[in-house]
Each structure stands twice: as structure tokens, then as C-alpha cells.
N, C-alpha and C positions, 0 to 999 in steps of 0.2 A: 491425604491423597497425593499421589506421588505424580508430578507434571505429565501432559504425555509425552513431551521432547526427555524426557531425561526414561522415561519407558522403554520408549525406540532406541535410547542410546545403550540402556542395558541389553536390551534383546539384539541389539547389533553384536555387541560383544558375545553375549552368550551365542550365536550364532555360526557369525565369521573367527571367533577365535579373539584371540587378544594378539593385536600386531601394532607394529611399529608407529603406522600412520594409517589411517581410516579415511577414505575416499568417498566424500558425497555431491551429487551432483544433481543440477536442474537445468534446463533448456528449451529454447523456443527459436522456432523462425523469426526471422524480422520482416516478417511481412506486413504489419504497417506500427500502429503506433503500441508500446508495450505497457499495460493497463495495470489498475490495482487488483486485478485479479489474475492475470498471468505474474504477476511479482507474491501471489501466495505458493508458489512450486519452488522460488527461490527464497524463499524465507521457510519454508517448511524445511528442505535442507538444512538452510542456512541453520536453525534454531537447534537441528538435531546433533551439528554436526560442531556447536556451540555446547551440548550438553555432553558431549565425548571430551571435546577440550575442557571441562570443566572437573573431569577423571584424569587428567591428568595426561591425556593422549594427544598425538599428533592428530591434525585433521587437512587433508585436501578438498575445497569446495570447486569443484568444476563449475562455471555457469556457463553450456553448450550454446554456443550461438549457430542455429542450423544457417546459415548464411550462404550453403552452394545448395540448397532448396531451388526449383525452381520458380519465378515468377508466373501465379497459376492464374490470377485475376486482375484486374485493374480498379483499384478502390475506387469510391468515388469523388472521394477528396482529388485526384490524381486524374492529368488533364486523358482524354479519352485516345489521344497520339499515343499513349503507352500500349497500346494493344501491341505495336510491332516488336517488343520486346518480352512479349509472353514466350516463356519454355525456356528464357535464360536462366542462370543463377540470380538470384534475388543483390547477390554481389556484386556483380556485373551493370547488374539496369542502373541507368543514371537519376541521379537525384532530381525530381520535378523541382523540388524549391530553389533549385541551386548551389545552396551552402555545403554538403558534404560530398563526397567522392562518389556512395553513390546513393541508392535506392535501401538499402540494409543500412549502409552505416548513418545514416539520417536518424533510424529509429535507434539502432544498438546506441549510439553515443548519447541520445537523450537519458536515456535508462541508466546507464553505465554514472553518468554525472548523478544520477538522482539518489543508485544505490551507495555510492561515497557518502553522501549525507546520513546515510546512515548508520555507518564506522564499520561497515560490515567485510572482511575476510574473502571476497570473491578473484576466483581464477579465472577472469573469461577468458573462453578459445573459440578461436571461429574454423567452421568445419571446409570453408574453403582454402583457407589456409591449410589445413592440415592434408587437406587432400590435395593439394595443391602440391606441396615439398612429399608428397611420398611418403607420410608414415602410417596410411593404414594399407600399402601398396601388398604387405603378405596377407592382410588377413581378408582384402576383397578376393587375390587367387585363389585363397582357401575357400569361400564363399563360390568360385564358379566350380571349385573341384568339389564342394558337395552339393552345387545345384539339386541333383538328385531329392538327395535329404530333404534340400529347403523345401522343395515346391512338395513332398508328402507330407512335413509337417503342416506348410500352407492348405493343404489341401484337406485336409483331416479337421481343423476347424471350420474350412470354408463348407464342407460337406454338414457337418453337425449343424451348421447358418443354413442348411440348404442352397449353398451357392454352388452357380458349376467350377468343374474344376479351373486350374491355368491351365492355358495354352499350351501344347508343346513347345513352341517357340517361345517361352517365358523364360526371363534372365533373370538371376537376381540384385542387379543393377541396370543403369544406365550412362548412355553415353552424353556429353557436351559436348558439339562437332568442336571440332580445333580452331575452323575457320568462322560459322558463326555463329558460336556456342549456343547453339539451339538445343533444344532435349532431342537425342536421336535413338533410334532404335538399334537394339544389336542384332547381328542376324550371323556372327560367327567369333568364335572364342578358339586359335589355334593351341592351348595345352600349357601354354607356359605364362607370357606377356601381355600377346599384342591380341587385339581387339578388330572385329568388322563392325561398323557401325553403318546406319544409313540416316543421311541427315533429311529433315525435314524440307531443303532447298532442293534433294532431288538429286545429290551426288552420296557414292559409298564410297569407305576410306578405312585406313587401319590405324589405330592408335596404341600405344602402350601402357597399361596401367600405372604403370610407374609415373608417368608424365603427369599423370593429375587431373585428365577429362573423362575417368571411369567412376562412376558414382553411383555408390549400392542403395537401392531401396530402402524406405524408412523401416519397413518389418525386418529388413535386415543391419542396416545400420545400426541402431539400436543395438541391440546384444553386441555387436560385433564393439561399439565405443566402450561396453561394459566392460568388455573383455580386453579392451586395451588400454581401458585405464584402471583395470581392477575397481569399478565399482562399487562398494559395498549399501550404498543408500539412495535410491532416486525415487521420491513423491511421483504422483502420476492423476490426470485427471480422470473422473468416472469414464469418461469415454477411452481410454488406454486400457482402464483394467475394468472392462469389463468382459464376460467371458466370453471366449476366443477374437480377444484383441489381441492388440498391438504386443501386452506386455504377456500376455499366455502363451504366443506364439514366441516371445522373443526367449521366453524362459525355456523353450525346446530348444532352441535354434544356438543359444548358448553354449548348452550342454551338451548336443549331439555334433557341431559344428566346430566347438571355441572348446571346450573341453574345459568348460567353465560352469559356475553355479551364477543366478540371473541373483543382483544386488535385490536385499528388502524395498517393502513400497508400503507407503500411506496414502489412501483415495482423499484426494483436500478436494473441499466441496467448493463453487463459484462464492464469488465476492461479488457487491453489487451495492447501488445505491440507493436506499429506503426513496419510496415513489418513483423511482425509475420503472419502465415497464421493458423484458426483454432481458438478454444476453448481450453483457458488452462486447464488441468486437474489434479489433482493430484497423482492419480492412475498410469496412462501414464506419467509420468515425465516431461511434457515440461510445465514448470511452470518457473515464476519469484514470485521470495521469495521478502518479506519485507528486508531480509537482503541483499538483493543484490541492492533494493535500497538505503540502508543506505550505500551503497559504494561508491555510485557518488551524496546523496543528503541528506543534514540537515533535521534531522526529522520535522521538521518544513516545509519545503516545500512538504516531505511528507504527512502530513497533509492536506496543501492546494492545495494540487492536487485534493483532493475527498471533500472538502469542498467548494470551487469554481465550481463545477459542481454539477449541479442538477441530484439527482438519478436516475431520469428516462432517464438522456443521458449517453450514452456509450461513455467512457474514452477508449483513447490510449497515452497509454504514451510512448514519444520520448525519449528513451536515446541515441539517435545520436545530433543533431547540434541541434534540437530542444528543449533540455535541458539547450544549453545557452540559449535560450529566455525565458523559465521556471525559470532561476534565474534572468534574468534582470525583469519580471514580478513582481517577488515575494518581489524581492529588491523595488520595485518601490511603492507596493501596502503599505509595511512596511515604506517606507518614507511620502508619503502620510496619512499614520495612526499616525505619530510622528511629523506630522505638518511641515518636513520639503520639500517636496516636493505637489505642488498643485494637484488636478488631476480631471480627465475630465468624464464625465458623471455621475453616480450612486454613488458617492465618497461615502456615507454612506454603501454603500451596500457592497462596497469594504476592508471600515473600519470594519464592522463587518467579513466578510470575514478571515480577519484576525485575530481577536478576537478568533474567534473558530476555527478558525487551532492550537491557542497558547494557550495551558492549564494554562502554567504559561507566562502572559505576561511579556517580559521585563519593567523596569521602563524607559528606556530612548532606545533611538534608540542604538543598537549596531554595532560597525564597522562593514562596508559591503566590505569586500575584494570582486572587481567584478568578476568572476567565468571566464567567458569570457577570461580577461588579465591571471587570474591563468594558464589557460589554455596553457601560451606562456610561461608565465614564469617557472614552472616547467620544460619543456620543455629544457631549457637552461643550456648547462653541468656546467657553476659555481654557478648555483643558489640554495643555503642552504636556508632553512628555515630561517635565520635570514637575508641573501641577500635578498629574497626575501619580509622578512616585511617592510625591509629599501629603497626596492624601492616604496613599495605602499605608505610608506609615502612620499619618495622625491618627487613623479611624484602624491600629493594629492587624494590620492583616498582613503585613511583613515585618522584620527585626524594623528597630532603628539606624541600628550600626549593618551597613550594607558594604558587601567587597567587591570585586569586578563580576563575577561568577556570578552574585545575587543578580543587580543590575544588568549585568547582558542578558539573563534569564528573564527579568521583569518587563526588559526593552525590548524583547523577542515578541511576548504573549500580550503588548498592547499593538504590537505590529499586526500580529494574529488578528487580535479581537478587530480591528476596525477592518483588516481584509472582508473577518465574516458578518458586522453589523451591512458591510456594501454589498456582499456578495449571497449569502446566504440565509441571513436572520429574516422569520419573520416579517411582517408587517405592524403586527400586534407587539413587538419587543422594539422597535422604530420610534422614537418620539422626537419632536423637533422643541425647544425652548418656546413658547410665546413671547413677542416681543413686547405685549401692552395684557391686560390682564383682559379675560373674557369677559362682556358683555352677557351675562348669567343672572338670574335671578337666586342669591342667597338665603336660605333663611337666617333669622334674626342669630339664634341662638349658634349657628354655626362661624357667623362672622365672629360674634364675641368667643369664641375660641382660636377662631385664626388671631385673632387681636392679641388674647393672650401669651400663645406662641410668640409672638414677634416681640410680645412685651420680654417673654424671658430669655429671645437671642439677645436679647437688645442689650440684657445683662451680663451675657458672658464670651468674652474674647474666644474661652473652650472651654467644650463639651464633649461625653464621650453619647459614641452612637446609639448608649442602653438609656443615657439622661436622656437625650430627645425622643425617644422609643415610649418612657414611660411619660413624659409632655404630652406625646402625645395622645396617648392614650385616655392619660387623668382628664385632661379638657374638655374631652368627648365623654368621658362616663357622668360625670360632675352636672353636665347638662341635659343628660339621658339623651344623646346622640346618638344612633344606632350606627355601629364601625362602619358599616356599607357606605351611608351617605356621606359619612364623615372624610372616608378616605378617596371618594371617588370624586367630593367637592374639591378636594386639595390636588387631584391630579389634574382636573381641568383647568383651575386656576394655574398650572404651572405649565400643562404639556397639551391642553387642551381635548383628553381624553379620560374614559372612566376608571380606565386601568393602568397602569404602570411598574416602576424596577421597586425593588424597596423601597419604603420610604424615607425612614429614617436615613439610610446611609445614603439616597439619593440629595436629601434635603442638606445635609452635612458635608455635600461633598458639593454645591453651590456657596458662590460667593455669600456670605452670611447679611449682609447690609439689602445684595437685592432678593433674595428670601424675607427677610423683615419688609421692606419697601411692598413689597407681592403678597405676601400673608394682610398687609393692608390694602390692598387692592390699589397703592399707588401705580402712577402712568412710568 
């Protein structure tokens, strides 16, 4: 089965033609914080525009920062004195926290740093800027010379919505007063430049388009960006493309207006996080950032969470017990790609899979410290950073011979694992050492198995984790112990509960003296 980023990249071509350079774009206001779910519209791009460069093409990825939007609400994170700066440019309002210049670039620069981490190709441009220096100054004229047009196409879907029409005094823009760039109404357009506006303080005034306080409506912006940057690919949410929205309308307005064809689109469905209840928003604060999943996850598997799913299915993502299987997934898909594990079904589909989650592919398989084990081993009050990479090699779960690549990879995913044992694991995956052994009542025949255990560490400096695997086992069948009781004695005696990580490789990966010392129920 053929990916769907490399789908939309042939049907780009067969579409638009075969050209030099291929233009794909994604964009959002910075009206408050930018979520893992508004970063699926730029990764959808992004992915597709990644399987064009992969033929061999040029690709421009625009990511539009609407950033002369105006300031429509006052979040609630956001002190309630912001209200006097409603109807400004979102560019303009000052930063409540202090640190950035203003209210937009507070959020833009977070995002901006987070998608770096991800080696990813992005052009951002901010749409104040642009309108700002004048370079959509002909195509908003063109926009008041077909007002006409506009408002019949508007009007044509608003009619089939059942909605009443516009206004006769409907423009297809608006103004930002000069003086206190508030959202102002127009109420006269004399043919060429200059603009009548009336600002919300109660005075009227004339401006020039060219100046940069003329600012065309979103139904109309839209096509009108398409068209001035040749467009050929922009994702879009259900709410954009659903019928006679934003993007039905825009694809009239394009073509009757711009004298243009409206770029391809793929509906990506919301992202969200398993047990969350609701729609993330930025505005309302109950968001997960990109950077909070670089806390419990290699940019790399970030990546292939939204490449592995097709846009049009809605993503939840587990950061409880569900994100060990998300790394044994990801480890699995990646061995499979490096030949060294076989795999079963759509192997190709899954090799590429991988390809485009990894901007820069490694040249060889890199040490895979399993996530899972990290997960036990941080956990363990002697376990340093260097205890720890000397058990993954004793008990083989990385080479012996280790290069920098390995290690910074190893020293990443123990960073990883102890963020998600504090922050998101469980209760039940939680275990604390006992410092004295539990006051428990033993039966007889189970003690004479812990006994023998301790008799046969007692005999070897090492062991591999399949010898104490099968110790343990034999101890217990030999005396007709039933596994249940056997291994849920051994856990209380150590973590003081019935359940626990492996055992074997848990037991193996304790100092061996106080494991012997504890299997006898020494203090």
C-alpha cells in the first residue's frame, strides 16, 4: 500500500503539472498557545511536501502566521485589563507575561523553537508584516474592484446555509485606525488607493492601502495568499472544508477574482489526549504543547505518531502505559527498516513510514535502550546514569561497543523514562525498594525456594537473564508452587506489592549481594 503523503504528492503532480518548485502551506493565528493539534496542519504539509522532495522536486513550505488577525477575546490565563486591547492586531497587544514584544510573538516563538527540534523545512511569515511593507497592496485593490463578485459568491453559499444576505455596505476588508489601530469599519473606497474608514473612538479618516492598515477578510485572504504565493497544497480543518466554508468559498473567489485554481486540500481530523475530555484550545488553556511531548518522547517518535496515521482519522495520544507500546512500536518499525528484524504485513508501507517521520535518516540502526525496562530501571535508588548503561549492556539489550550516537541516544530515553515514571506512569508501574524486608507470613515451601535462589546467586559473579528466568521457575515447579503465589511472594518481599516489572531482568538488574541478603529475608 502506497503511504498517503507520497499519494497526495503524486496527485499534486498529476494535477498542478510538473514545475520547478511546489508550494505547500499551513497556518494559524497566534491567538494563544499552539497545541499538538493545530501542529497536525503543519506536519500534514510538512509530510507531503517531504514526499515531493523525495521525487526529486523543489518544495516551498510556507507556515502562515495570521498574526494581523485581530485580538477577538481575552483568554483566561490572560489578566482581565486586556479587554482594552480587543480589535487590535493580535501583533500589536502586549505580551501579559512580559518576555516577548508582544501578545502573538509570545506564542509564535514557542512553536517556532519546538518545530526546530524537529529538523523540519519551515518558511514562517507573518501576515503583519506582509501587509505591513505592501506586498498584497494589488491584490486587496483587486479584491474592492470585484467586491461585487465577492459578496455574490458569499452570498450564494450563505443563501443555500439559509443565512440573510450581506449588507450593502459590506467590504471585503477592513481597516486598523492609524491612530489606535482598533478594527474600524469602511464606509468609502474612492477607485484607486485611499480608503474611508470609521474608527471605533468616534473619528473618520482616509488611509492608503499601500500603507499597510487595509486588511482583507479571512474568506477573502485566503484565496487571495493562495494566489500570491502560488499555492499548490494546504491541509485544512473539517470546519474550513466543510460545505460552503471557508475553503468552497475561497475556491470561487480564487478563480473568479485571482484568476487562479484554489491549491489541493486533505481534511486532518483533531488530535487529542486519551482521557482528556473536550477540544483542546488555546485560548482556554487546556492544551498539550509539542514541548511537553519532547518530555516523555524522542522527536522522532513524535514525528511518527502523525505520520503513521492518516489525516482524516483522529489521533489520541496515550501518555500513560500506552506510550510503552508506542516505543516498542516505533523500535520495532525502525528495526524492520535496518533489516534487522523481519515484519509482517505492509512491510514497505511501514519502511516508508519511517522514512518520513526521520528528516535525517540514520545510517545504521542506533542503540535502542527499551523504554519499557528504562522505566524500572530509573526507578532503582542506585541506578546512575552509568549503572544503568552497564546493565543494558550486561542483560544485552544494546551492543557492547557503544559510539557517541549510541549513548546520546541511550542518555536521551533514560532522561525520557524518569520525566514519564514522575509525570505520567501509572500508579500500578510505581514501586518504591523496601528498606527492611516485610513482616509477612511465608509458607514453608516458598521460603525454601527463595533460599535456593540466593543459594545459586550466591554462586555466580554472572548470569544471563534467561539462567535466572529458568531458576526461577524450576524452584517453584519442583515444589508444586503455583506461579501466582510464587511470584507475587517475591514481589512483596522486594517492592512490597503483588504485582510488579519483569522479574527476572528486574532481579538481575539489583545489586546481587542484597537480592541474596532479601531472598533470605535478612534486615
Amino acid at each position: 500500500m502506497v503511504h498517503w503523503a507520497d499519494h497526495m504528492a503524486e496527485k499534486i503532480i498529476r494535477e498542478r503539472g510538473e514545475k520547478e518548485l511546489y508550494v505547500v502551506e499551513s497556518g494559524i493565528t497566534p491567538s494563544g498557545y499552539v497545541h499538538i493539534g493545530n501542529f497536525r496542519e503543519l506536519f500534514t504539509a510538512y509530510i507531503v511536501g517531504h514526499a515531493l522532495r523525495d521525487r526529486g522536486y523543489k518544495v516551498r513550505h510556507i507556515h502562515m502566521w495570521d498574526d494581523y488577525d485581530r485580538f477577538r477575546k481575552v483568554p483566561k490565563n490572560v489578566p482581565q485589563e486586556w479587554k482594552e486591547y480587543l480589535g487590535m492586531p493580535v501583533r500589536e497587544v502586549p505580551d501579559p507575561w512580559g518576555c516577548h514584544d508582544s501578545y502573538a510573538e509570545h506564542f509564535m516563538d514557542l512553536f517556532e523553537s519546538e518545530v526546530e527540534k524537529l529538523g523540519m523545512e519551515v518558511d514562517f511569515l507573518y501576515a503583519s508584516e506582509l501587509y505591513k511593507k505592501g506586498e498584497y497592496s494589488e491584490e486587496i485593490r483587486k479584491a474592492f474592484e470585484n467586491r461585487g463578485k465577492i459578496m455574490a459568491i458569499l452570498n450564494k453559499y450563505r443563501e443555500i446555509a439559509k443565512q440573510p444576505p450581506l449588507p450593502e455596505n459590506w467590504w471585503p476588508a477592513m481597516v486598523y485606525c492609524p491612530e489606535h489601530r482598533k478594527e474600524s469599519e469602511i464606509i468609502e473606497w474612492d477607485g484607486e488607493w485611499k480608503v474611508k474608514f470609521r474608527c471605533p473612538e468616534g473619528h473618520e479618516g482616509w488611509t492608503d492601502i499601500r500603507d499597510g492598515n487595509v486588511k482583507l477578510r479571512w474568506r477573502v485572504d485566503w484565496p487571495m495568499r493562495w494566489a500570491h504565493f502560488g499555492v499548490d497544497f494546504e491541509p485544512a480543518g473539517k470546519d474550513h472544508l466543510a460545505a460552503g466554508s471557508s475553503y468552497d468559498t475561497g475556491k470561487d473567489i480564487i478563480k473568479k477574482v485571482y484568476g487562479k485554481e484554489a491549491p489541493l486540500t486533505l481534511m486532518y481530523e483533531f488530535v487529542g489526549i486519551k482521557g482528556q475530555k473536550g477540544k483542546m484550545s488555546g485560548s482556554k488553556g487546556n492544551v498539550i504543547l509539542l514541548s511537553d511531548l519532547y518530555e516523555v518522547l524522542e522527536p522522532g517518535l513524535v514525528r511518527f505518531i502523525y505520520a503513521r496515521h492518516r489525516p482524516n482519522k483522529e489521533i489520541k495520544i496515550d501518555l500513560g502505559l500506552g506510550l510503552l507500546n508506542l516505543y516498542d512500536e516505533f523500535d520495532k518499525v525502525e528495526r524492520i527498516y535496518f533489516g534487522v528484524e523481519k515484519g509482517k504485513g505492509d512491510v514497505e508501507e511501514l519502511k516508508r513510514t519511517y522514512e518520513l517521520s526521520m528528516p535525517k535518516k540514520p545510517e545504521r540502526l542506533i542503540a535502542q535502550a527499551p523504554f519499557r525496562f528504562l522505566a524500572v530501571l530509573v526507578q532503582l535508588p542506585h541506578m546512575t546514569e552509568e549503572k544503568i548503561i552497564s546493565t543494558l549492556i550486561s542483560q544485552g539489550h544494546v551492543p557492547k561497543a557503544l559510539d557517541y550516537q549510541d549513548l546520546e541516544r541511550i542518555k536521551l530515553r533514560i532522561k525520557l523514562a524518569k520525566n514519564w515514571v514522575e509525570k505520567y506512569a501509572p500508579d500500578d508501574v510505581k514501586f518504591v525498594i523496601l528498606d527492611k524486608p516485610p513482616e509477612i507470613e511465608i509458607p514453608e515451601e516458598i521460603r525454601e525456594a527463595m533460599l535456593e535462589v540466593a543459594q545459586w546467586l550466591e554462586g555466580r559473579e554472572a548470569f544471563t537473564i534467561d539462567e535466572l528466568n529458568n531458576v526461577l521457575y524450576d524452584v517453584a515447579k519442583k515444589r508444586g508452587i503455583p506461579s501466582k503465589s510464587w511470584f507475587s511472594t517475591l514481589y512483596k518481599v522486594f517492592i512490597g506489592r503483588e504485582r510488579g516489572p519483569r522479574l527476572a531482568s528486574f532481579l538481575a538488574s539489583l545489586d546481587r549481594k542484597f537480592v541474596i541478603r532479601r531472598l533470605r529475608l535478612e534486615a
